[in-house]
C-alpha positions in Angstrom: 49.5 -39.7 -8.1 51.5 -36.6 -7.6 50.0 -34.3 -10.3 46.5 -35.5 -8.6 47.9 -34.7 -5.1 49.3 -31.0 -6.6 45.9 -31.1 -8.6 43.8 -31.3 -5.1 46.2 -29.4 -3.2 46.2 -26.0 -6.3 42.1 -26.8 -6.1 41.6 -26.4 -2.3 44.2 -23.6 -2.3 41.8 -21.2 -4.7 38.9 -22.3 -2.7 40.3 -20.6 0.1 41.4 -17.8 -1.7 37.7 -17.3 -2.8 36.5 -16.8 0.6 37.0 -13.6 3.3 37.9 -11.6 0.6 37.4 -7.6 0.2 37.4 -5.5 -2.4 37.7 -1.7 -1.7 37.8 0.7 -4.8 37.3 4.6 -4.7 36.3 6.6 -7.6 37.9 10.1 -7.9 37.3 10.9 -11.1 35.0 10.5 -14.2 33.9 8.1 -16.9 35.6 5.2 -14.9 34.4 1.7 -15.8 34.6 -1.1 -12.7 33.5 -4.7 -12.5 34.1 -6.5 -9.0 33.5 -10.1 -9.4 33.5 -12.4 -6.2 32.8 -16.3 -5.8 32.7 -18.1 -2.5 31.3 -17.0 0.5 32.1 -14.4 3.1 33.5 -12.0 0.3 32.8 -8.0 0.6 32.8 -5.2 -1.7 33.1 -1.5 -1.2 33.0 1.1 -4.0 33.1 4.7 -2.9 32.6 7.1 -5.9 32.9 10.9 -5.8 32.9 11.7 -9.1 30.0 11.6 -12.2 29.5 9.0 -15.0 30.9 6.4 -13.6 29.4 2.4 -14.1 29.7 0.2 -11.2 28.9 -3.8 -11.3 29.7 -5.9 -8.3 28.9 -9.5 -8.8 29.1 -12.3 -6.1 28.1 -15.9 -6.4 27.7 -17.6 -2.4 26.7 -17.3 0.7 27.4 -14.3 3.8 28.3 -12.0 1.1 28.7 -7.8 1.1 28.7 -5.3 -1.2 28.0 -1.5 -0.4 28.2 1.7 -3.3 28.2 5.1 -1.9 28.3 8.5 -4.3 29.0 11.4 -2.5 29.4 15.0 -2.6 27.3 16.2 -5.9 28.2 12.5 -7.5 25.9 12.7 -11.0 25.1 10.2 -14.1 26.6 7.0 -12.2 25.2 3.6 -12.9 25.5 0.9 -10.0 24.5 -3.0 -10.7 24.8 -5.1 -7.5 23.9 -9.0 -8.1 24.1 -11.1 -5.5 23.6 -15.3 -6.3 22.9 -17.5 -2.9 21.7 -16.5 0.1 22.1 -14.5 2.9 23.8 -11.9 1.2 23.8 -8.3 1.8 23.3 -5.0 -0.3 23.5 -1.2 0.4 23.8 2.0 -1.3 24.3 5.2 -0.6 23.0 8.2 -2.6 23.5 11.4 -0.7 24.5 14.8 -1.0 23.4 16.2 -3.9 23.7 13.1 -6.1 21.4 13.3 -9.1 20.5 10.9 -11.8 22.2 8.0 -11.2 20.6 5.0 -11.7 20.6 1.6 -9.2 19.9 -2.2 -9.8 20.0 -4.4 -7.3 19.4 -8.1 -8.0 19.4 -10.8 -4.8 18.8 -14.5 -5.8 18.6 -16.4 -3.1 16.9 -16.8 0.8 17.5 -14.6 3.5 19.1 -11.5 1.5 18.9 -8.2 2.8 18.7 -4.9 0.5 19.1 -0.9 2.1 18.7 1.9 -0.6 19.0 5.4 0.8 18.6 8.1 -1.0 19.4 11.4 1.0 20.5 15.5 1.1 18.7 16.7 -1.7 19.6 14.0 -3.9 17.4 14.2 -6.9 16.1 12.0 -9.9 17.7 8.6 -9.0 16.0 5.8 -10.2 16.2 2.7 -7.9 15.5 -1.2 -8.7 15.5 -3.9 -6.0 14.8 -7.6 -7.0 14.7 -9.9 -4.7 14.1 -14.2 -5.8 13.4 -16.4 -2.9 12.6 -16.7 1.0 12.6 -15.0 3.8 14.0 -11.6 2.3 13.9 -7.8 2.9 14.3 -4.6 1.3 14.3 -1.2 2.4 14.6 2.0 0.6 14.6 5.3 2.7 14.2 8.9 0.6 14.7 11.4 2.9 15.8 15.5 3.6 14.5 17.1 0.5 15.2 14.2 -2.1 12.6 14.9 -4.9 11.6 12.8 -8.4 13.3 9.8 -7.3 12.0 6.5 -8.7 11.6 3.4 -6.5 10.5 -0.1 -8.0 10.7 -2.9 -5.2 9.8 -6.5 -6.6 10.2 -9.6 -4.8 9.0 -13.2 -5.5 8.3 -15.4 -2.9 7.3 -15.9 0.7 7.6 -14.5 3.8 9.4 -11.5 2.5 9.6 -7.7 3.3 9.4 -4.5 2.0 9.6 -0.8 3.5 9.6 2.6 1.4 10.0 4.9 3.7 9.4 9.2 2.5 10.1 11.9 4.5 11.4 15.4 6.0 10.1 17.1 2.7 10.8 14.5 -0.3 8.4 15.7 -2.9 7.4 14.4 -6.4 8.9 10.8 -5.7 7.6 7.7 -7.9 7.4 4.5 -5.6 6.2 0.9 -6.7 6.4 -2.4 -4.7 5.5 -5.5 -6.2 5.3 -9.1 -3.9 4.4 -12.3 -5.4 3.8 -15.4 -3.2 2.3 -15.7 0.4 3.1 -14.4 4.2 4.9 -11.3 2.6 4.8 -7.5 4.2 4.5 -4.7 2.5 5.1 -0.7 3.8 5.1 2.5 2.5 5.3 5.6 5.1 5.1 9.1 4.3 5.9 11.8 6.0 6.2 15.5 5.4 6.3 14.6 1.9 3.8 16.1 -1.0 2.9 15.3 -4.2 4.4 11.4 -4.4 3.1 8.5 -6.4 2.7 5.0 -4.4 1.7 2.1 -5.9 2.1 -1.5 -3.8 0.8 -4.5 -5.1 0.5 -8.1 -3.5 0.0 -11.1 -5.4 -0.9 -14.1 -2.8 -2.1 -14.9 0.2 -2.1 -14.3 4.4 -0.2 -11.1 2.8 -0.2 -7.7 4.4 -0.3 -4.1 2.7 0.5 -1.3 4.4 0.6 2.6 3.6 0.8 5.3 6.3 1.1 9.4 5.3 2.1 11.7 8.1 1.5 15.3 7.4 1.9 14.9 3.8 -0.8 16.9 1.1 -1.3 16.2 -2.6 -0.1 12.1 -3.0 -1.5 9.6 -5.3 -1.8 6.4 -3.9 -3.0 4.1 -7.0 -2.8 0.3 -6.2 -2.7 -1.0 -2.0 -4.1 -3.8 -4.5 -4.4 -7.8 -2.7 -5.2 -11.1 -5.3 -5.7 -13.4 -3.2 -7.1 -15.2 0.2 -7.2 -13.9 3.7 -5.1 -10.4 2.9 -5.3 -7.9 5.2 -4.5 -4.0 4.1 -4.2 -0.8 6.6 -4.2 3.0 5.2 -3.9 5.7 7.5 -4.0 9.5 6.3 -2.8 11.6 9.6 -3.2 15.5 8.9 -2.7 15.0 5.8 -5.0 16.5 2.7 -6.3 16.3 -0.8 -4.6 13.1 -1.1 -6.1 10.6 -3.7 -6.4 6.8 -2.8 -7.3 3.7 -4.1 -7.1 0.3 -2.4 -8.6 -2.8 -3.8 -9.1 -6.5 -3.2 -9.5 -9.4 -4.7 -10.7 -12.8 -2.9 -12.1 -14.4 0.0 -12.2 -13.2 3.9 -9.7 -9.9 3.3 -9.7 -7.2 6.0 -9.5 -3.5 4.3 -9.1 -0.7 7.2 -8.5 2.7 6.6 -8.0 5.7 8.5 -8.4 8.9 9.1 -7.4 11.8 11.6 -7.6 15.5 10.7 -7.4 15.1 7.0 -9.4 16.8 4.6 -10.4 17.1 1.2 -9.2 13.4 0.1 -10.6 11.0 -2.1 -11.0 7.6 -1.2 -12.0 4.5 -3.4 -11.9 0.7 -1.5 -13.3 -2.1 -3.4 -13.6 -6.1 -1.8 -14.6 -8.6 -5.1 -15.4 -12.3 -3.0 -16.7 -13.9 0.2 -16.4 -13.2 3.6 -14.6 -10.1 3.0 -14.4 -7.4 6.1 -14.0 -3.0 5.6 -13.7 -0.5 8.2 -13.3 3.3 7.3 -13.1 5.3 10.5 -12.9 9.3 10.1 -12.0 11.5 13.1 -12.0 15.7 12.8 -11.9 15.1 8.9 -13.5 17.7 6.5 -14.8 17.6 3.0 -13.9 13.8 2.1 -15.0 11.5 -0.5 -15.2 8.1 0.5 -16.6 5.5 -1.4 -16.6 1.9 -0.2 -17.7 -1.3 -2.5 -18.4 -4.5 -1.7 -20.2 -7.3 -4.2 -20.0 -8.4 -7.7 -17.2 -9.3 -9.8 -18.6 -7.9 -13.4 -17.5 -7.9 -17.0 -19.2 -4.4 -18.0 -22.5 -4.7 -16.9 -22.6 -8.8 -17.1 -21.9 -10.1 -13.5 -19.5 -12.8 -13.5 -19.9 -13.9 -9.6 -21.7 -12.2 -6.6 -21.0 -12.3 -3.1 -21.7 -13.2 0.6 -21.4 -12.3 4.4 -19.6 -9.5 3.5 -19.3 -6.4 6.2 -18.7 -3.0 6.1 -18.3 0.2 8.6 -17.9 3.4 8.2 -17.6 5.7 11.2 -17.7 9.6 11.3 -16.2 11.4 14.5 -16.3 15.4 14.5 -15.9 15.3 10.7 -18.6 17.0 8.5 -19.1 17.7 4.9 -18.3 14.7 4.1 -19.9 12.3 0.7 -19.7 8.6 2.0 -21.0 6.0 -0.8 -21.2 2.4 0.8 -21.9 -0.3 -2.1 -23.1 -4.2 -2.2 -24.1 -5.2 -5.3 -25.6 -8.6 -6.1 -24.8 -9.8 -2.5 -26.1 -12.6 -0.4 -26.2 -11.4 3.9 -24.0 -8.5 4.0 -24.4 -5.6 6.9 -23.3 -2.5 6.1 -23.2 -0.1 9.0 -22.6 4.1 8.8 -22.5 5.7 12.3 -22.2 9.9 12.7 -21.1 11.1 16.2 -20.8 14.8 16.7 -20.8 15.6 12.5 -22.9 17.5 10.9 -23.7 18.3 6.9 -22.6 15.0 5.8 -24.2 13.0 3.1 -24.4 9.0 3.4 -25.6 7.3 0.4 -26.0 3.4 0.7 -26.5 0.9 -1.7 -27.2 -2.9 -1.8 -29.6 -3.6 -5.0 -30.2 -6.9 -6.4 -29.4 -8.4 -2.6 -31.1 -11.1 -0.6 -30.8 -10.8 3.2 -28.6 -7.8 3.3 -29.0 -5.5 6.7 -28.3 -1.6 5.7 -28.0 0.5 9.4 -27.3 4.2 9.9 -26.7 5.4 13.6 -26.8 9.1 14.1 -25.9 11.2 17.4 -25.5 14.6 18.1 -25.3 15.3 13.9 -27.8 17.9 12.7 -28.2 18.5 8.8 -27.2 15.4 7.4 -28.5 13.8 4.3 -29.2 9.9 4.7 -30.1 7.5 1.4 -30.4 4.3 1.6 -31.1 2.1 -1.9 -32.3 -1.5 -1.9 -33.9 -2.3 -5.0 -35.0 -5.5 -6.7 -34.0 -7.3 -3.1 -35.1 -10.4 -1.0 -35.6 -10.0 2.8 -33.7 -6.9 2.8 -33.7 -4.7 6.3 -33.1 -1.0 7.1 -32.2 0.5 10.2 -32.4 4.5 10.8 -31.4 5.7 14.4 -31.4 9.1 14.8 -30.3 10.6 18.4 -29.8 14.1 19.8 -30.0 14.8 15.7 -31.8 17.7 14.3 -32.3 18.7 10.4 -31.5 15.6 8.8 -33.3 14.3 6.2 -33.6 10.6 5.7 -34.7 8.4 2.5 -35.2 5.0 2.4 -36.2 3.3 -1.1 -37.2 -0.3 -1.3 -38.6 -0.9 -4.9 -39.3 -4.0 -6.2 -38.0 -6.0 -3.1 -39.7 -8.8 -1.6 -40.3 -9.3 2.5 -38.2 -6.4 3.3 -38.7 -4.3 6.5 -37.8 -0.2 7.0 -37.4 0.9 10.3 -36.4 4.9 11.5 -36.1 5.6 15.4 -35.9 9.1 16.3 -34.8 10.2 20.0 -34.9 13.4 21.1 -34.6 14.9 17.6 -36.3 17.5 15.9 -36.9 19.2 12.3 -36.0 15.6 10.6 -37.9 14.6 7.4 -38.2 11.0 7.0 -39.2 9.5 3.7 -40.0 5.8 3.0 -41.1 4.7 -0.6 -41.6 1.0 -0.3 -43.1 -1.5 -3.4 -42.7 -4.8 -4.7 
């Protein structure tokens, strides 16, 4: 009975030990080697290194745990691996002040876990890793004052979790992917100020939303605001901001696709909706010499179509903005309504397609837009419609092909507009 009593009483002692504990270790110096391992709960860690080629590794195992890694002052070559097992838990780390190459993983198992990554004062070619395993989690990395060819990779698994990458005050050439796989998640990326980047953010599930903002920021490649999945809503906004290249695409049944944008020009724009129900809304406002093209309808295996789809809606709208190429798409599609409206924009060219459609409604509104060149394509279709309103619009020229179709109507309405050709070629 004793040695069980001095058993249970050594064993509740180093439970206690293993909790409120913290760990403070500053590197001053280079080609150090330190391992920080913590089990319980409530434990911190706090590695301060101002020095080059040094590898960090914190490891904790419970709950209400910290750990934070700062490398100051021209700190280069360091590697830092923060894992975190439980929940609740807390990561950040510091790379600022001229702190190049050192490379960052952060691991979180667990619910409720929160990640911060800043990368900052023209800290250069860092790569970053955040993984985060569970519910109810965040992560935010920050790249900011002149921080260029960093890598961010953000992947998280699970529900109900967040992400931010946030670019700015003249970060150029950055690499940033996000990754979220399960349902109710949020994802952001914001730029701003920032040229020349790579983002990429991918959701995986559904009830998910993607969003990716650019502020002032020319010359970024935004490859992948991609959605799999059910009822998914994704927002891109472009805000004087030019030649930028973007592509957002989903996958599934009633999404919601909505971009935007305000005095930017010369971009290039691709959104594609595969499934049912789906909803698109491109609105451009004093925007020059864009590309846009917008597709809604068939899922296809090279040319052999493997689904098509139904009550599917798009708008486009064009405010002050001219010189524009807007391509609007529904192929193989049962009721959709796709709607261009011009206001005030001149020299813009629409082309709309929905071949091989039953019941789909194509409708262009024009008002106060001279010179613009109007198409719309609806060939090999069943009770197809299209609408033409032109208003206060001179010089356009408008062409509506119907070939092939069966019971389908072409309307044009023109109102107080002059010098318009009009061209209907109708047959079936």
């Amino acid at each position: 009975m004793k040695n069980l009593m001095t058993f249970a009483f050594v064993f509740m002692a180093a439970f206690a030990v293993a909790q409120n504990n913290d760990s403070d270790v500053d590197i001053v110096g280079n080609d150090n080697e330190v391992d920080v391992m913590q089990s319980g709960n409530s434990n911190t860690s706090i590695a301060d290194i101002v020095s080059d080629g040094n590898i960090v590794s914190v490891d904790q195992l419970g709950l209400f745990n910290g750990s934070y890694v700062g490398a100051f002052l021209s700190s280069d070559d360091n590697e830092v691996t923060v894992n975190q097992d439980g929940g609740a838990n807390g990561s950040a780390v510091l790379l600022t002040r001229r702190s190049d190459n050192n490379d960052v993983s952060v691991s979180q198992l667990g619910g409720f876990n929160l990640s911060g990554v800043r990368i900052h004062a023209r800290s250069d070619d860092n790569e970053v890793v955040v993984s985060q395993d569970g519910l109810f989690n965040a992560s935010g990395v920050r790249v900011a004052r002149s921080s260029d060819a960093n890598g961010v990779d953000v992947e998280q698994v699970g529900s109900a979790n967040a992400s931010g990458i946030v670019v700015r005050r003249g970060s150029d050439g950055n690499f940033n992917e996000a990754l979220q796989v399960g349902n109710l998640n949020l994802g952001l990326q914001s730029m701003t100020r920032s040229d020349d980047n790579y983002v990429s953010q991918w959701q995986v599930g559904n009830r998910n939303i993607n969003a990716i903002e650019m502020w002032r920021s020319n010359g970024n490649i935004v490859i992948g605001a991609d959605s799999f999945g059910n009822r998914n809503i994704t927002l891109t906004g472009y805000y004087m901001s030019d030649d930028n290249v973007s592509y957002a695409n989903q996958f599934g049944n009633r999404n919601f696709n909505s971009l935007s944008l305000y005095d930017s020009d010369v971009n290039s724009i691709n959104q594609t909706q595969i499934g049912n129900r789906n909803e698109s809304v491109i609105d451009l406002a004093g925007s020059d010499f864009n590309t846009i093209e917008q597709e809604q309808g068939w899922l296809a295996f090279g040319v052999f179509p493997i689904y098509d789809s139904y009550r599917t809606s798009s708008f486009i709208g064009v405010y002050g903005s001219d010189n524009n190429n807007v391509y609007q798409t529904a192929w193989e599609s049962r009721n959709t309504s796709q709607v261009t409206a011009l206001v005030n924009s001149d020299g813009n060219f629409v082309d709309n397609y929905s071949d091989f459609s039953r019941g789909s409604d194509n409708t262009v509104l024009a008002g106060g837009s001279d010179g613009n060149a109007i198409l719309s394509w609806q060939d090999s279709s069943l009770r197809s419609s299209a609408l033409t309103v032109l208003a206060g619009s001179d010089d356009n020229t408008v062409q509506t092909y119907q070939w092939f179709d069966e019971e389908s109507q072409s309307n044009t309405v023109l109102l107080n507009s002059d010098a318009n050709d009009v061209y209907t070629d109708q047959g079936g």
